[in-house]
N, C-alpha and C positions, 0 to 999 in steps of 0.2 A: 447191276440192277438199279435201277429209277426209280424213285415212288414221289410223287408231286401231291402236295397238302395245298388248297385254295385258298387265298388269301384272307375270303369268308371267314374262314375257323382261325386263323392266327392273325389277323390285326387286332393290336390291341391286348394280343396275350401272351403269357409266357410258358414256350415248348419245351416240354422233357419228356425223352425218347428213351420208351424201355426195348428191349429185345427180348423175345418170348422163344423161350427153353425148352418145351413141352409146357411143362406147369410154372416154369421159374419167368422171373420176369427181371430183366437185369438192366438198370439204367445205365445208360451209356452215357458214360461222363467222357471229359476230351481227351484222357489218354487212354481211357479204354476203348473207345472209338476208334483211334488211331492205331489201338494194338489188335482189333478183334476185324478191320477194314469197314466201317464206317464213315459217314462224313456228309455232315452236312451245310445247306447252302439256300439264303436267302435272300430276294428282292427286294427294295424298298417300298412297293407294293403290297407286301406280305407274304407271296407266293414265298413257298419252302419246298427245296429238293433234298432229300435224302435218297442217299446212294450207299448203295449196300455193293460188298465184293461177292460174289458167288460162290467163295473160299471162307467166306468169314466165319467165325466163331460159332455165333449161334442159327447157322442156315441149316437148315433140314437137305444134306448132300445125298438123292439116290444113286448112287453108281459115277460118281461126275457127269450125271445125263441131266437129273430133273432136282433143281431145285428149289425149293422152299421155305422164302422169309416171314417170322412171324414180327409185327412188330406193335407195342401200346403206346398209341400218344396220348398225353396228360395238358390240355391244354388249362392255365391257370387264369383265371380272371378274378375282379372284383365281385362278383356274380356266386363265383363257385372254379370247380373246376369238373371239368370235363371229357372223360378219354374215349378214344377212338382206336378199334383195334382192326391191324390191317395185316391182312395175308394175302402174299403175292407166289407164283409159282413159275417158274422159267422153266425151259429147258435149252440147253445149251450141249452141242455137240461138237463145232467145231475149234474142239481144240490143238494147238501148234503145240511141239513139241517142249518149247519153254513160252511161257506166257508172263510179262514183265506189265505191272500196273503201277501209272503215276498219279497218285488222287492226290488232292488239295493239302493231307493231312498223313500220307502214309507213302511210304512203294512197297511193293508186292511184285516176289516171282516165285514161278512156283515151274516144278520138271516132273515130266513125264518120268516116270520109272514103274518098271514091273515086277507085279508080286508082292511089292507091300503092302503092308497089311498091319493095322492095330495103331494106338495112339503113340501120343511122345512119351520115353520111359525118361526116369531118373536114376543117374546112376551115380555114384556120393562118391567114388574115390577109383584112382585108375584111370585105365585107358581101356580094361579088360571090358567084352561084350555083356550082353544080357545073358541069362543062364540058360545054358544048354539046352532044358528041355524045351524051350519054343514056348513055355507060356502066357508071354505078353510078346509080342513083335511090334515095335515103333524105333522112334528117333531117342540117338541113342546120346549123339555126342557136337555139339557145334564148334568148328574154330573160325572166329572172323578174321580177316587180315586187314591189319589199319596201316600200315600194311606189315606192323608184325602182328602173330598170331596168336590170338588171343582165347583160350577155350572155356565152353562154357556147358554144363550139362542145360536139358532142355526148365527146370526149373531155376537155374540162373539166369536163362532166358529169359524166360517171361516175366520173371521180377525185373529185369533191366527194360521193359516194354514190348519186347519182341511180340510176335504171333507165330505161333510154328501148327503145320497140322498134317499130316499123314493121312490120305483116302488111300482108295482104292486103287488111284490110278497116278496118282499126283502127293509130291511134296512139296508144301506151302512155306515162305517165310516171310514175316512181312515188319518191316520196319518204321518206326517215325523217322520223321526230319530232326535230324541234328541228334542224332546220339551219341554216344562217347563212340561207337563202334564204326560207326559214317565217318566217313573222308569227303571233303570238298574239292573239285577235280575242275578244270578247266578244260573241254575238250571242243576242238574248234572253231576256240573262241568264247565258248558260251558257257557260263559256271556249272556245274552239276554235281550233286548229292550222288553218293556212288558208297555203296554197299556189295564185300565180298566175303564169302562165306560158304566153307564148306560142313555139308550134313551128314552125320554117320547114320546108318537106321539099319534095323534090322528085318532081312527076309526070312523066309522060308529057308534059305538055299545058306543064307550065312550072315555075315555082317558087310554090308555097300557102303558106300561114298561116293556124293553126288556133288559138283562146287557149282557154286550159283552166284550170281551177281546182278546188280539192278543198278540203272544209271538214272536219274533223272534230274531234268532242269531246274534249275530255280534262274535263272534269266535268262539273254538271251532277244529281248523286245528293244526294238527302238519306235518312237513315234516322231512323224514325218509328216508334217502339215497335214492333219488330222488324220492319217491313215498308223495305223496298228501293223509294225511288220515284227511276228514273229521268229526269230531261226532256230532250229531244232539240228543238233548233229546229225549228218549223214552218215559218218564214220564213225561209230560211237564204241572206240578204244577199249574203255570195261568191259565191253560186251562182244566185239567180234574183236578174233584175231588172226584172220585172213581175209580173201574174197569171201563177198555173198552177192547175191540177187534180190532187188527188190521184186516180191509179189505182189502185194497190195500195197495202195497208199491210200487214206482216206483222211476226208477232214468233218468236223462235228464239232456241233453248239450244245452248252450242258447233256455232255454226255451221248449224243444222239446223232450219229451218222447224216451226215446231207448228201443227197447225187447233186450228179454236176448243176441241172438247171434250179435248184435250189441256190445254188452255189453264184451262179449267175443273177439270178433276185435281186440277191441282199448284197450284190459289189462284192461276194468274197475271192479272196484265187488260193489256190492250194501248188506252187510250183517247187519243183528240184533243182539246184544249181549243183557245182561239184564239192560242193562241202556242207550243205543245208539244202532241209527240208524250211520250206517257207511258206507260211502263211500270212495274206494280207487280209485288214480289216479294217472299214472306214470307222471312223470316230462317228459313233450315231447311229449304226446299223438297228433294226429294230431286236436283232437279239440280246441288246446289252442295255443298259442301266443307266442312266446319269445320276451323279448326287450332289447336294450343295454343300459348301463351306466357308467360311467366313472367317479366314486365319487377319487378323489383325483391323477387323472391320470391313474387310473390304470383300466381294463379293466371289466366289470361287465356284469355278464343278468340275468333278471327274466322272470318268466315264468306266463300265467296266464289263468288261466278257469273260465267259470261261468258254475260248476255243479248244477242241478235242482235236488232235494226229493221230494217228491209227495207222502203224508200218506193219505189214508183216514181210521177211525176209529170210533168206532158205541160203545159208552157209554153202560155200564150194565144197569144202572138203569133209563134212560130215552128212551135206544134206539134212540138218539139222533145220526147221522151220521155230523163226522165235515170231510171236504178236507181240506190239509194242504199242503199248497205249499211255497217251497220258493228256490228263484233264486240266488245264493250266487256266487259274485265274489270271487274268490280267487288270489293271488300275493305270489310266494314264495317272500322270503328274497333276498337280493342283494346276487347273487354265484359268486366268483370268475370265471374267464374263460383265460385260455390261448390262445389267435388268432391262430388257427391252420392255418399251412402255409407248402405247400408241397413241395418240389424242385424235379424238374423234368430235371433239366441238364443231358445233352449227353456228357460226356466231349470230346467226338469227333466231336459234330459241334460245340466246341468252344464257347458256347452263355450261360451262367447262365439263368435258367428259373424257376421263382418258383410261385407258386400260393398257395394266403390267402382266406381262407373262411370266411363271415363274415353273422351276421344277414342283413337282409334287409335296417336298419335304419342306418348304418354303411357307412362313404362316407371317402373314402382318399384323402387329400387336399396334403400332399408333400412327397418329401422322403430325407432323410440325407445319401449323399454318403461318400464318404471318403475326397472330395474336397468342398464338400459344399452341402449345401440345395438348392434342387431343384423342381417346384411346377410342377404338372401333365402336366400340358401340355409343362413346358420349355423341361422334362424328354423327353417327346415323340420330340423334337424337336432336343434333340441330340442324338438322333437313339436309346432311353430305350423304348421299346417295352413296354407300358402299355395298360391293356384292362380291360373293364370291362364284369364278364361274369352272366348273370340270371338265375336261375336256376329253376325248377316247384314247389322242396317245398317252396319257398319265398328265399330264400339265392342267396345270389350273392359271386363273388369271383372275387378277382382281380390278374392277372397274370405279371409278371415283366421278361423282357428280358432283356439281358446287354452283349454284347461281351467280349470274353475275352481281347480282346487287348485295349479294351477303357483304361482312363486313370485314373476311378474310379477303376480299379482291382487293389489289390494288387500281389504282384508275387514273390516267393522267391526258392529258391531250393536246397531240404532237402537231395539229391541224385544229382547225377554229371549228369545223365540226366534226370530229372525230374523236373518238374516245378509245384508246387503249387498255385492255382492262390486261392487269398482270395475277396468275396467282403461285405462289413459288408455296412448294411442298417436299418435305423430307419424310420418304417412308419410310419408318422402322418395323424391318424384319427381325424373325428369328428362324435356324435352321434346325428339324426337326431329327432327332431326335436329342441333340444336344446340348439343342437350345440357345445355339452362338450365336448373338443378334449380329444383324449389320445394320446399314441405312444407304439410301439410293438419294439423291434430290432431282426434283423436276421442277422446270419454270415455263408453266404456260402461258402462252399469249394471244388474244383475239384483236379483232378491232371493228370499229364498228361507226358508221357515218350515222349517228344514233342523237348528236345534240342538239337540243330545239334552244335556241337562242330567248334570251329577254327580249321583251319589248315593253316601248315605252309612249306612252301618252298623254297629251294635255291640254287647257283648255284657259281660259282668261275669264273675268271679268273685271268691271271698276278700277280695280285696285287690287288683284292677286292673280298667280297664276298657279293653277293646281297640276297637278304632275301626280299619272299612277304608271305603276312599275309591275307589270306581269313577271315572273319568273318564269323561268327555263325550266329544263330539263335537270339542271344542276342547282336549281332551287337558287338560295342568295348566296352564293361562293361568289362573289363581286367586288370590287372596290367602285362604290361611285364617287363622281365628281361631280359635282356643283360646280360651273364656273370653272375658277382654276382651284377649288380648294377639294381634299379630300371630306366628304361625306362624316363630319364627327359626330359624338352621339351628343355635342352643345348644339351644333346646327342643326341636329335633328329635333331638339325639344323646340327649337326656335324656330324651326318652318313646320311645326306641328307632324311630326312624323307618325303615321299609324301602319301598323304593320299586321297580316292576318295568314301567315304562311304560305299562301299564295301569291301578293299582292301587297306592295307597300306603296304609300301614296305622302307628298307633299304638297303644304301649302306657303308660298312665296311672296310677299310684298312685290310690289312691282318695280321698289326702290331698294331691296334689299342688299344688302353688301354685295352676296353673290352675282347677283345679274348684271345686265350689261344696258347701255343707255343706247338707240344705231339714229334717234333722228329726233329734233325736237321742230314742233312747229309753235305756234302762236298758241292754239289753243288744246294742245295734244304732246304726248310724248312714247315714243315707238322705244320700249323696252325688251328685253330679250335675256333667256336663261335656257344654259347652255347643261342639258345632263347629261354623262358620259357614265357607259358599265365597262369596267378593265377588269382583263383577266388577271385574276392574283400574280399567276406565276409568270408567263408571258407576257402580260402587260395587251395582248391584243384586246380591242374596241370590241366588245360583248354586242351594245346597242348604244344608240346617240339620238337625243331628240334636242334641235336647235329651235326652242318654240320663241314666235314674235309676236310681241303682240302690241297696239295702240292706246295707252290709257287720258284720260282728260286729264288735261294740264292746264295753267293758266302759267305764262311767261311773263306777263305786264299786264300790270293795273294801274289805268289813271283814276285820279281823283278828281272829284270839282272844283277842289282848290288850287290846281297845277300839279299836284305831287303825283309823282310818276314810283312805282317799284317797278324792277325787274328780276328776272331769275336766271342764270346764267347755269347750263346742265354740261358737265362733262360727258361729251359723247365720246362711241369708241375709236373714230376718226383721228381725237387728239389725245393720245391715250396717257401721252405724257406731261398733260397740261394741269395745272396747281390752281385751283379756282380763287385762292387767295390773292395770287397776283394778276389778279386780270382786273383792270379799269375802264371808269367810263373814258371819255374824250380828253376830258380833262384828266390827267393820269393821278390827279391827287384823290378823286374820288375814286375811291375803295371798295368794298364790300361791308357793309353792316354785320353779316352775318358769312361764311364760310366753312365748309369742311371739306373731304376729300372729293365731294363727287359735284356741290351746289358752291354760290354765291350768290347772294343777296342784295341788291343794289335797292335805293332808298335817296331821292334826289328831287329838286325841285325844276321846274318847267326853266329856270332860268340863272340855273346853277349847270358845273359840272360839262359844259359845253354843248349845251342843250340848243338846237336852233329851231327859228319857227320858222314856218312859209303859212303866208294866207294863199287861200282859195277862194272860191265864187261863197261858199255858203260854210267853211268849215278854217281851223286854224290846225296844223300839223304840228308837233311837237317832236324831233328828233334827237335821239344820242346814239351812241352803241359802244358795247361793252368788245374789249379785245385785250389780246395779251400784244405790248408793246414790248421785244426785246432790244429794236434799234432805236434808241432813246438818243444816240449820240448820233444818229444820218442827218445829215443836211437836209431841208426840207423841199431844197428842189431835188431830191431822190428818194422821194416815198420810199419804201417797202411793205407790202400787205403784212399785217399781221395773219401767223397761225391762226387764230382765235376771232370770229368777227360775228358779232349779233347785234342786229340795229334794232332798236326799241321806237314805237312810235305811236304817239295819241294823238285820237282825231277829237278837239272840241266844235262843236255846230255852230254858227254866227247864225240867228234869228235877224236882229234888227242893231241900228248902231241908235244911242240916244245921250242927246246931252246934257250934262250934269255941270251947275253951274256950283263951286262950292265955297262956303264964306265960312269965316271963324268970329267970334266974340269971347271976350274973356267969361269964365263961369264965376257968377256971385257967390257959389258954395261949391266946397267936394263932395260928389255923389257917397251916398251910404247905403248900405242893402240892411232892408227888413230882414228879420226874424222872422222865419212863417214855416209850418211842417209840407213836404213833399214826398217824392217816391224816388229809388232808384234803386235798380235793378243789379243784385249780382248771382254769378252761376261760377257752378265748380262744374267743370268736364273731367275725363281720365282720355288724354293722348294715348297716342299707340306704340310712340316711341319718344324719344331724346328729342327729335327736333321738332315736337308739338305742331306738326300739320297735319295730321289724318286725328280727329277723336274719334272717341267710339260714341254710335248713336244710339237713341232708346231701344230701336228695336235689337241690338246687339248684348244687350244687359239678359242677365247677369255674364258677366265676363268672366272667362278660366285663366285663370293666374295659377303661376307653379310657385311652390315655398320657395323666398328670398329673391323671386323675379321682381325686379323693379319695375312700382307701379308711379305714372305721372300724371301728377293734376296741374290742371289750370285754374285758377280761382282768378273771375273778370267781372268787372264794373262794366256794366252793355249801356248803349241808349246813352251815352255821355260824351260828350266831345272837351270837355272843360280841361284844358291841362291844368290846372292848380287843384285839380282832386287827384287824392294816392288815395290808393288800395291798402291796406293792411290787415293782414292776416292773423288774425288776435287768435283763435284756439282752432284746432281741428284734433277728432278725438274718432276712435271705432268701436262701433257695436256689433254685438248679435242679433239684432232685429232690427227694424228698418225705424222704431220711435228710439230718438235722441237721446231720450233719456235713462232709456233701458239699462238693465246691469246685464252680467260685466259688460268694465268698456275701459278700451286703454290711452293714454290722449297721446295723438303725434305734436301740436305743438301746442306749447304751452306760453301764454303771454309773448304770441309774437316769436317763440324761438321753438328750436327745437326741443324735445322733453328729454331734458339729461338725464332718465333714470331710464334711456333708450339705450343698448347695445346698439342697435343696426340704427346707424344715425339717420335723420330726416333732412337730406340737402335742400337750398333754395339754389334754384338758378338764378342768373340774370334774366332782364326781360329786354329785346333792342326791337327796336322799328325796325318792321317788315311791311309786305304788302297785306297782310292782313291787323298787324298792331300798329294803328297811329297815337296812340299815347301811351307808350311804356310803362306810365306809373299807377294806369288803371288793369294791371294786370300780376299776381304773383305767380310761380311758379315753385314747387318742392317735387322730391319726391320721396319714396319709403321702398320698404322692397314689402312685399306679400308677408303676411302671417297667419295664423289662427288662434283661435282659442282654445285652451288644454286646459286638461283638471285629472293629474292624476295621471299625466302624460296621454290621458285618451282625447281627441279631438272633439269638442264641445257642438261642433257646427262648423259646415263647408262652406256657409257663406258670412260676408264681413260688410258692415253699412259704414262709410267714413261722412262724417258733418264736419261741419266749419262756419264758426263765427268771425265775422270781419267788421272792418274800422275806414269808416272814410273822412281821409284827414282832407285839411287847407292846408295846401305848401305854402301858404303866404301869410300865416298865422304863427306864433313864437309856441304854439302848443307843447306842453310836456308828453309825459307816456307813451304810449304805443306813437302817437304821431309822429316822434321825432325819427322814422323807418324801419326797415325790418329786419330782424337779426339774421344776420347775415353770415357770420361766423359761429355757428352753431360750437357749445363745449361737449367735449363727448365722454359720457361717462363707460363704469362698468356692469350698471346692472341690465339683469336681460329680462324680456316678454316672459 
């Protein structure tokens, strides 16, 4: 008998099964189970089978025709607990003349015999019957044979675990697995539990002896690429010992006979060979179970069935019919399993999505991103999409969402627009009921033609060129380049960098170090700045803007005296040329002034190799500046110079007139009055070191960073006299724009620098160029930027610098200031 419990009522709780007496309720512990034919059996599901023998203990037996299980389940929760009382009624008639049961937990046979009558007696000593008069009739006397003989009266029985029971029609015995009394037998290959034993009992008529035996398997399974093959003895030696005939053969899932096209369904086969009954069964059929395991971390399932055989077989020579049944759990071996795990990413909604199938008993506690471990519900808390999903054949699946732009992806790019997004993940499971974690890893990957590149733009005037920098997709992950230099953050304070998260922008001189010089004309100069974005890692060109642009230049200036300057421009044509050594005609004349990219030439109309040619109405004045490296060619073998720039002033011929001129000696030496005049001087601030661009009124107030070097020019204008110097007697700064205001700190003091200065105050030299024709009416210093503090707080962001000047006679023996300007500044230790 069968009795099936819903998972409903038993997940989650704990089952104890009484057996009901009449009034008695008797829990059925596991050896009383076993001794009374009980047994029970459950899924990982919940579902619970108990199976009851129709023989057992406490069954309500009418006649061996009808009968009757009572049974109380107790189911226990946190709640409380709970019972359920079940009564079931059979009737069962056809029975063989020995009937042999193989449960999970017992065997059982039991023989027809007639006329008995009454229960199992005890009898304490002897071998002598029950008493004469007939007033109790049962079982009198048992000897097991292991295979010697072992005797036991019916209450040494059942204290050793036996079952014994005496009806109407039938003597019952029924034994556990492995008792002292069991032999373990080998027959046909296949191990078997094997119980012999004969019963004395008492009839009406006298005293009988019946011998009885029960054979059953405990192996006998092999598994063969995933199929389940059964064998069962044909010949089963304990039990026949002659010919028989088979009459029935059947095969059955928990307990429950299947016909053939069941049989067919589910891929079972039920066949005989000449030594075994055999049954096959795929791994995975829907009547069996899978479960997980995780022996050593790694991931495992078994699978498992209880196939039923059912012989009945009718001896030759007795015509004895035995039924032969037995209910065999099976469990393959631990298999290996890899967690299948699907990915379902769209790489166009941007989201990784992938989903793990697992058994039923399978729960996932956390997951390991690339930033750390994270447990289910923190995941779901920073937007990972976890869910769990159930499915009809028992299996669940759990599915993982994850954007691309979170901060667990990885992201690299293998192509100039394409982005690989990576995200690598370790799930930690645990198996249920155990609790034995494992872990699985997955590493997903998308990709995605997804990058919007920089772009760059820009634009000139006068004298600068501005440059703005759009960002990508990838924001500023960039290296730019200026020119040939990497983008520092000094170059950046110095072409005025501003930056706004979307958008950075510079601002460039058109002479700055970085750019490039492609062409000079007379009265222009074609400059050019080169910005480049590289990728960090590849090095691939992001974007590139080569912007050109024309700024006003003056290359030569004549004067009306004959003086002639020029300016010699390292273009990019001569990239290797040294402006230092390039001369006029005359290779002695030099450059006045030089650095890496200019030369400065400063020459007379008739110096230097300077030639003239008239014309109808004008006089031409030529030279040209060039780098001569064949200085030792003979001069009937020219060679052009690398370097070639011809300088040339046109003066206009009006009229010619003649001058007739006489001397006489002078009666006295001229002497100059004494008498007050005007002259004029200005302080400008240059924009750099080589004092050619100042800044103008409308560019005041000017932004200066702390300790950038600022430069002045202090100039005597309106004067062409060379016997006047300039001297730079005090220059001092305020906080307000009147001179006199406090505080105020002085840069120089009596003509030098102010030694109680840390950050010293340089003078430059001053040389004739095309805009200084008399050097001594001009000084030059500089200072780097400061402020005012009090208290370390900044007083004011803006600074006024005054200067008091000296205009001397270089032809006078004057002391003081006039005798020039300090020049070698001493430099102390104290600071602003």
């Amino acid at each position: 008998m069968r009795l099936s419990l819903d998972k409903a009522l038993a997940v989650g709780n704990e089952l104890e099964v009484e057996a009901v007496n009449c009034t008695q309720h008797i829990v059925l512990t596991p050896g009383l189970a076993a001794q009374c034919g009980y047994s029970m059996e459950s899924d990982p599901w919940g579902n619970t089978r108990i199976y009851s023998s129709l023989l057992g203990c406490y069954v309500d037996n009418k006649d061996d025709q009808t009968f009757n299980v009572g049974l109380r389940l107790r189911l226990y929760s946190q709640s409380g607990v709970v019972t359920h009382d079940v009564d079931q009624t059979c009737i069962y008639t056809r029975w063989a003349s020995r009937e042999i049961l193989c449960d999970r937990n017992y065997m059982e046979v039991s023989d027809f015999i007639a006329g008995a009558k009454g229960p199992a007696q005890d009898v304490k000593e002897g071998n002598n019957p029950p008493d004469a008069s007939g007033a109790a009739h049962g079982i009198w006397k048992l000897t097991f044979y292991t295979p010697e003989p072992v005797a036991m009266v019916p209450r040494e029985a059942e204290q050793a675990g036996y079952g014994l029971m005496l009806t109407s029609t039938r003597l019952v015995v029924r034994s556990p697995y492995n008792t002292a009394e069991t032999t373990s037998e080998e027959v046909g290959g296949v191990p078997m539990e094997v119980i012999r034993v004969s019963a004395y009992y008492q009839t009406l008529h006298g005293l009988n002896v019946v011998n009885m035996a029960a054979a059953c398997p405990t192996g006998g399974v092999l598994f063969i690429n995933n199929l389940i093959s059964w064998h069962v003895p044909r010949l089963m030696t304990p039990l026949v010992d002659d010919s028989f005939e088979v009459l029935e053969l059947h095969m059955g899932i928990n307990g429950k006979r299947l016909d053939r096209s069941q049989m067919v369904t589910r891929g079972y086969t039920l066949s005989t060979t000449r030594h075994h009954f055999v049954i096959e069964i795929p791994v995975g059929s829907p009547d069996g179970h899978f479960k997980s395991h995780a022996p050593d971390y790694q991931y495992h399932i078994t699978y498992s069935v209880e196939p039923m055989l059912e012989v009945l077989w009718r001896t030759t020579g007795t015509q004895d019919d035995t039924r032969y049944k037995v209910l065999f759990p099976i469990t393959t071996p631990l298999m290996p399993q890899l967690p299948h795990f699907q990915e379902n990413t769209v790489p166009e909604a941007r989201v990784f999505t992938v989903l793990g199938t697992f058994l039923h008993d399978v729960v996932l506690k956390n997951i390991t991103f690339s930033t750390g471990v994270l447990t289910v519900e923190e995941s779901n808390a920073r937007g990972f999409t976890i869910q769990e999903h159930r499915y009809k054949n028992g299996t669940k699946g759990y599915s993982l969402s994850v954007p691309f732009d979170s901060d667990v992806v990885l992201k690299n790019n293998p192509e100039l627009l394409v982005t690989t997004y990576s995200l690598p993940l370790t799930f930690g499971f645990i198996v249920l009921p155990e609790e034995t974690p494992f872990a699985h890893q997955v590493e997903l990957q998308a990709s995605l033609k997804d990058v919007e590149l920089p772009t760059i733009t820009g634009t000139c005037d006068k004298k600068h060129f501005y440059i703005t920098v759009k960002y990508g997709s990838q924001g500023n992950n960039f290296q730019a380049m200026v020119g040939y230099s990497h983008l520092t953050p000094e170059m950046a304070e110095e072409y005025k960098f501003q930056e706004n998260g979307t958008h950075f922008s510079l601002v460039l001189p058109y002479d700055a170090a970085d750019t490039a010089f492609e062409l000079m004309n007379t009265d222009s100069l074609r400059a050019r700045v080169d910005l480049c974005l590289l990728d960090h890692i590849n090095n691939w060109v992001l974007a590139d803007l080569y912007l050109s642009c024309t700024f006003p230049f003056t290359t030569t200036t004549c004067y009306p005296n004959g003086t002639m300057t020029a300016t010699a421009v390292k273009v990019q044509s001569v990239a290797e040329l040294v402006p230092s050594r390039l001369t006029l005609k005359d290779q002695s004349c030099k450059p006045v002034f030089s650095d890496d990219r200019f030369a400065l030439f400063s020459f007379s109309g008739d110096s230097c190799g300077t030639t003239r040619t008239f014309f109808d109405h004008y006089m031409l004045y030529e030279n040209e500046i060039g780098l001569y490296y064949n200085r030792g060619v003979a001069k009937t073998s020219p060679i052009d110079p690398p370097y070639r720039q011809t300088i040339s002033c046109y003066y206009v011929v009006n009229e010619t007139q003649t001058v007739a001129v006489g001397s006489k000696q002078r009666l006295y030496e001229p002497k100059a009055d004494i008498s007050s005049g005007q002259l004029m001087v200005q302080i400008r601030l240059a924009q750099d070191s080589s004092y050619q661009l100042f800044y103008q009124a409308e560019d005041y107030p000017v932004v200066k960073y702390l300790r950038q070097p600022l430069y002045f020019e202090v100039e005597l204008i309106e004067s062409t006299d060379p016997n006047l110097e300039l001297i730079v007697e005090k220059c001092w700064a305020t906080l307000d724009e009147d001179w006199t205001s406090l505080p105020s700190w002085d840069i120089i003091v009596d003509g030098c620098e102010n030694p109680d200065d840390l950050y010293v105050t340089v003078f430059h030299p001053v040389v004739s160029d095309s805009r200084v024709l008399v050097p001594s009416h001009i000084k030059r210093f500089s200072m780097n930027m400061f402020t005012f503090t009090k208290d370390k707080a900044v007083l004011k962001d803006k600074i006024y610098v005054h200067c008091d000047a000296v205009i001397c006679d270089t032809t006078s023996q004057a002391d003081g200031l006039c005798r020039g300007q300090c020049v070698q500044p001493t430099r102390q230790s104290n600071a602003r």
